[in-house]
C-alpha positions as CSV (number, residue, x, y, z in Angstrom):
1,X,37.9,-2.3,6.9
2,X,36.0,-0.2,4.4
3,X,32.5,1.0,4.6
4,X,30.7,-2.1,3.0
5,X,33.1,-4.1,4.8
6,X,31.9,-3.6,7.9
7,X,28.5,-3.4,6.8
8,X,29.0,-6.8,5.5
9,X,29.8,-8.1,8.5
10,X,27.1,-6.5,10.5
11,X,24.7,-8.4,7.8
12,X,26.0,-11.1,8.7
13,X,25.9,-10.9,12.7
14,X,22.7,-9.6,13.1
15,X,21.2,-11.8,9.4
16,X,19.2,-8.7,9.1
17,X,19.9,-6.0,6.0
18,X,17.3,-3.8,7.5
19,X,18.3,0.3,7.7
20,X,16.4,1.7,10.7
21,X,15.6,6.0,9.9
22,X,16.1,8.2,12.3
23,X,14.2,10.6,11.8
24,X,12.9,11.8,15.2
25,X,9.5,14.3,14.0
26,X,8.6,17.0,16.6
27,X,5.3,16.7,15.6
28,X,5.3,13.0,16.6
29,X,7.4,12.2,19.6
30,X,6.0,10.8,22.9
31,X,4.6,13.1,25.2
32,X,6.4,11.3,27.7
33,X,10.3,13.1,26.2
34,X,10.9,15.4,28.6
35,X,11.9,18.9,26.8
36,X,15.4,19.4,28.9
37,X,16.9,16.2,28.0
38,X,17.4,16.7,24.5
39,X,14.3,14.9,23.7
40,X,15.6,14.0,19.7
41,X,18.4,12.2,21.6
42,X,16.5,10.7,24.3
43,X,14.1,9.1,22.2
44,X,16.4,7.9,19.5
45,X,18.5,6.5,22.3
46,X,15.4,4.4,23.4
47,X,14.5,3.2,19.8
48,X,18.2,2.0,19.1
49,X,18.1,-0.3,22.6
50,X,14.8,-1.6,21.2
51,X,15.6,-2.4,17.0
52,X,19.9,-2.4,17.5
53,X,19.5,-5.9,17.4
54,X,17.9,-6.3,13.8
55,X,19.2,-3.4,12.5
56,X,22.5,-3.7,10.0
57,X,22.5,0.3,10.2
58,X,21.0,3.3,11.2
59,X,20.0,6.2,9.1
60,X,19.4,9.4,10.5
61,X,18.0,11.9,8.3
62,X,20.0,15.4,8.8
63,X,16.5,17.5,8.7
64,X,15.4,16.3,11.7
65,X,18.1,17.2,13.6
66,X,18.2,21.3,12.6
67,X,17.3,23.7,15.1
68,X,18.6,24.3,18.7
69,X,20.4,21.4,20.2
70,X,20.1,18.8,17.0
71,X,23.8,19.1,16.3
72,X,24.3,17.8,19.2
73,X,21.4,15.1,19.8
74,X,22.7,13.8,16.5
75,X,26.0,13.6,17.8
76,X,25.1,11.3,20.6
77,X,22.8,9.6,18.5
78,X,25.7,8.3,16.2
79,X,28.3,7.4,19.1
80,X,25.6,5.4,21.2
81,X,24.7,3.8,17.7
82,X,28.2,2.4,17.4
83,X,28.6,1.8,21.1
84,X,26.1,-0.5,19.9
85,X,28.2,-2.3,17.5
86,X,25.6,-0.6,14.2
87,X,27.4,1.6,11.4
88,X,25.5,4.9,10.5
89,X,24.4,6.1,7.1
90,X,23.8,9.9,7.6
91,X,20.6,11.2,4.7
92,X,22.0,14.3,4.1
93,X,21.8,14.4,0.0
94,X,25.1,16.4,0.4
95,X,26.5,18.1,-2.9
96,X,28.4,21.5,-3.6
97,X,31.7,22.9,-4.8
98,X,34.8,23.8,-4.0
99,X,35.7,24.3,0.1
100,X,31.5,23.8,0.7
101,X,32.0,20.0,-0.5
102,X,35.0,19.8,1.8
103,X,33.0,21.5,4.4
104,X,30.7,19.1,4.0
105,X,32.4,16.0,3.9
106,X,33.5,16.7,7.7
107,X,30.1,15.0,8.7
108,X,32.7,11.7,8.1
109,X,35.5,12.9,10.1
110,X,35.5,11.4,14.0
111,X,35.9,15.6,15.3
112,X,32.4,16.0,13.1
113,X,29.8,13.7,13.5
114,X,31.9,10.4,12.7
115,X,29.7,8.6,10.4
116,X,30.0,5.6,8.6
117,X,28.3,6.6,5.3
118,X,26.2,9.6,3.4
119,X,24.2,9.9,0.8
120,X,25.0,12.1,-1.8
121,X,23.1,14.4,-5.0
122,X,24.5,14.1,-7.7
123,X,23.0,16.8,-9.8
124,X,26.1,19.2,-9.7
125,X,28.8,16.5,-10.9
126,X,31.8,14.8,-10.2
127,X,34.0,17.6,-8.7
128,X,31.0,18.3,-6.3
129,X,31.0,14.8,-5.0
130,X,35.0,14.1,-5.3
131,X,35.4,15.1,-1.0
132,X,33.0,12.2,-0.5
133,X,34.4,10.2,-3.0
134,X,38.1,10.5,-1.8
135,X,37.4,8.7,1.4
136,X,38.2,5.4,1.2
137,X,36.7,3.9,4.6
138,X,33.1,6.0,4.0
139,X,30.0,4.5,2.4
140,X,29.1,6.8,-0.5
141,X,25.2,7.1,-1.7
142,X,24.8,8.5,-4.5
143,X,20.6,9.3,-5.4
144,X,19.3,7.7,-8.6
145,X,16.0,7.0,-8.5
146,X,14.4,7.8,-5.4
147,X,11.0,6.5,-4.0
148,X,8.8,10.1,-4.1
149,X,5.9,10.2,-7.0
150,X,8.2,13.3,-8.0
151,X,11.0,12.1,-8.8
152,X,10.3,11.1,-12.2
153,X,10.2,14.7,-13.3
154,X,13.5,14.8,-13.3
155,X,15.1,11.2,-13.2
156,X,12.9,9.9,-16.1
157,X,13.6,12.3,-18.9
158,X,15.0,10.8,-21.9
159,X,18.7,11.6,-23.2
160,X,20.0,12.6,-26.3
161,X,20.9,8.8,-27.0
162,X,17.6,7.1,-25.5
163,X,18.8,6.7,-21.7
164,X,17.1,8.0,-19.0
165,X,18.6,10.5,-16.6
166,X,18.5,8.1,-14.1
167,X,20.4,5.4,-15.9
168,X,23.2,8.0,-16.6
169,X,23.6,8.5,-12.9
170,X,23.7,4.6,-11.9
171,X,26.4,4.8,-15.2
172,X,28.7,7.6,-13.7
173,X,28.4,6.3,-10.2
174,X,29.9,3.5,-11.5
175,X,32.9,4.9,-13.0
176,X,33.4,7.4,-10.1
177,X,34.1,4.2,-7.5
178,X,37.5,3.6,-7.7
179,X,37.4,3.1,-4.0
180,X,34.7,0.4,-3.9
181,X,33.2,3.0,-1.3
182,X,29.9,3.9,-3.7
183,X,26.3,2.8,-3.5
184,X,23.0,4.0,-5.1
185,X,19.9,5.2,-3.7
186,X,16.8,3.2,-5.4
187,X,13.8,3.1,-4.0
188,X,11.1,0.1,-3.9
189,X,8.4,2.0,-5.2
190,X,9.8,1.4,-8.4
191,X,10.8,-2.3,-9.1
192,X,11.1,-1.8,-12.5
193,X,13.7,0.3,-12.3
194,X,15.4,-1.8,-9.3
195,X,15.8,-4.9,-11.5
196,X,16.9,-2.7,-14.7
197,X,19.2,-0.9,-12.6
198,X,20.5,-3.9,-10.9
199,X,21.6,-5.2,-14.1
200,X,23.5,-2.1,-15.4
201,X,25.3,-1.9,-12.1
202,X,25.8,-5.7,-10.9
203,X,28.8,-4.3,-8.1
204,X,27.5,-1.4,-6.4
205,X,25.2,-2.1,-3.1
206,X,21.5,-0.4,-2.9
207,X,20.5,1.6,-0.5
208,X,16.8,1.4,-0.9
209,X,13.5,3.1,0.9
210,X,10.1,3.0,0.6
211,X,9.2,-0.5,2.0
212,X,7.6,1.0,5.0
213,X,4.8,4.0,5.2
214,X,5.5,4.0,1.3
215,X,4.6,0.5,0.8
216,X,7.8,-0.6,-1.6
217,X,8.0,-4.0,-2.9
218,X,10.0,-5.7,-0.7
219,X,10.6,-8.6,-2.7
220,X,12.4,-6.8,-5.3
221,X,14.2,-4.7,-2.7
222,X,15.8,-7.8,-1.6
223,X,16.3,-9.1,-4.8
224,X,17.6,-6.3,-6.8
225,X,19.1,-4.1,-3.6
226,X,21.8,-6.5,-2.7
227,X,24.8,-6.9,-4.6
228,X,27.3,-9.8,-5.3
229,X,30.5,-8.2,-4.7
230,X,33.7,-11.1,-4.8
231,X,35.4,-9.4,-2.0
232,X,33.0,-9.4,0.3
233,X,31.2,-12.9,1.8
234,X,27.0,-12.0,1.4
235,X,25.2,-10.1,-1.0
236,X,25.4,-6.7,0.9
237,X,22.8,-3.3,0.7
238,X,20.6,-2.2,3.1
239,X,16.2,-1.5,2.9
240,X,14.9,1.3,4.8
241,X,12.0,1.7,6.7
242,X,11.5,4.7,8.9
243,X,8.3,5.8,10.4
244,X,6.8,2.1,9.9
245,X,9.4,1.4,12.7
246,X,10.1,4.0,14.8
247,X,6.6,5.1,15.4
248,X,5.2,1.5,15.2
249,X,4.2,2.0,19.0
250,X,1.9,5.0,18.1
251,X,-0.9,2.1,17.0
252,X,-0.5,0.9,20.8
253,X,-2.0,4.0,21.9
254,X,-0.5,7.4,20.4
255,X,2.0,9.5,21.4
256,X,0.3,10.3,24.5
257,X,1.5,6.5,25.4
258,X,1.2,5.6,29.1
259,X,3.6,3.0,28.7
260,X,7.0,3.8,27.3
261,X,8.2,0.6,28.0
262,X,5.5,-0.8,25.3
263,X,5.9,2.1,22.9
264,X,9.8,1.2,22.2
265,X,9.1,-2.4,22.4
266,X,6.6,-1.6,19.5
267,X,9.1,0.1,17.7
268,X,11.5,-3.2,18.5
269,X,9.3,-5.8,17.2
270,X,8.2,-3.5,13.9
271,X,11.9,-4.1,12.8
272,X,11.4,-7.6,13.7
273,X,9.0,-8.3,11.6
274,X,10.7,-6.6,8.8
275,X,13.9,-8.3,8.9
276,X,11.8,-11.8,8.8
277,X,10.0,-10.7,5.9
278,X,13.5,-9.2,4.0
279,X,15.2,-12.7,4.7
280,X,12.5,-14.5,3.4
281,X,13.2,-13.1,-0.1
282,X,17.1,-13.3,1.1
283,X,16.6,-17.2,1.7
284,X,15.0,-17.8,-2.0
């Protein structure tokens, strides 16, 4: 199966389309990690046995993971994430030319860091994009119009014939999947541009953040994130939350948390509550 395939089906088994990020802060991690077990692995192998269960996917963000030993916690972090039966969207917002693209690309291969999907800039073209592109069985997110108050300073500005930057994007995403293997990234801070965007690109799944510490509208995320696609049996895209999950259990008491058991089961019921309130707007 390809990418949205099997994300499709994991919709489906876990009736969740929530994305759970990764994205393991130094600054913010229990004090309970202890600093010789990898401690970016150890507690994002603790929030996946809390949330695996309503989580379609995981997204890891590839900053988190520089530095001493992050290679390699984010290596574990992907296997133990599909041990658990959860496909893996890696943010890396990879673009380049040439043998750098290619080099990049290996974050897909099963010798690299075997995962599922990536996200994708698209600012240096087609030919920068075409090793992500070219793999069939990979999940390919390409950013449109993200969810950060800055991003209209770019993806706003007005072409030549009236369209904005952003629309061009969604337009030659479109054209460049000929392997039914492409997504955008839209965020919910902007529903506007979800529902316009939605309806320029009917086929190609969302990938959309903000919902959490960003406070997104998750109504249209639902609505205008998931696409129809006749091949596949439910609407299928995926909405993000990050922090508003994974460091729900700092509101139990910090990261200083006596309890580790209730600090993950925080974390757990976060995502919870998020996938109730996504399939309320999935149900309408």
């Amino acid at each position: 199966m390809d990418f949205f395939e099997r994300l499709a089906a994991r919709i489906d088994a876990t009736e969740s389309v929530v994305s759970v990020g990764l994205d393991p802060d130094p600054d913010r991690l229990p004090e309970h990690l202890s600093e010789k077990d990898l401690p970016r692995w150890a507690f994002n192998r603790r929030v996946i046995d809390a949330t695996h269960e309503h989580a379609a996917a995981y997204k890891p963000n590839a900053a988190f993971y520089e530095g001493p030993d992050g290679w390699r916690a984010l290596q574990e972090t992907i296997a133990y994430a599909h041990g658990k039966g959860v496909p893996v969207l890696l943010d890396a917002k990879r673009a380049d030319i040439g043998n750098t693209a290619r080099q990049y690309a290996t974050a897909l291969d099963e010798d690299g860091l075997d995962a599922d999907a990536i996200t994708v800039n698209p600012y240096l073209g087609r030919d920068s994009l075409e090793p992500f592109l070219q793999r069939e069985d990979a999940g390919v997110f390409v950013l449109c119009r993200t969810s950060n108050p800055g991003g209209s300073d770019l993806q706003d500005l007005e072409l030549a014939d009236g369209e904005a930057l952003y629309e061009r994007v969604a337009a030659l995403a479109d054209l460049w999947n000929r392997n039914d293997n492409v997504g955008l990234v839209v965020g919910a801070t902007a529903p506007e541009e979800l529902e316009a965007l939605r309806e320029q690109v009917p086929d190609l799944p969302f990938l959309v953040p903000g919902v959490g510490a960003q406070g997104g509208d998750s109504e249209a995320a639902v609505e205008h994130g998931l696409a129809e696609r006749p091949d596949l049996a439910t609407r299928v895209g995926l909405v993000n939350s990050s922090r508003g999950i994974i460091f729900a259990g700092e509101e139990a008491g910090g990261p200083g948390e006596t309890d580790p058991d209730a600090y993950y089961r925080a974390a757990g019921d976060a995502a919870k509550r998020l996938k109730r309130r996504l399939n309320r707007h999935r149900d309408t």
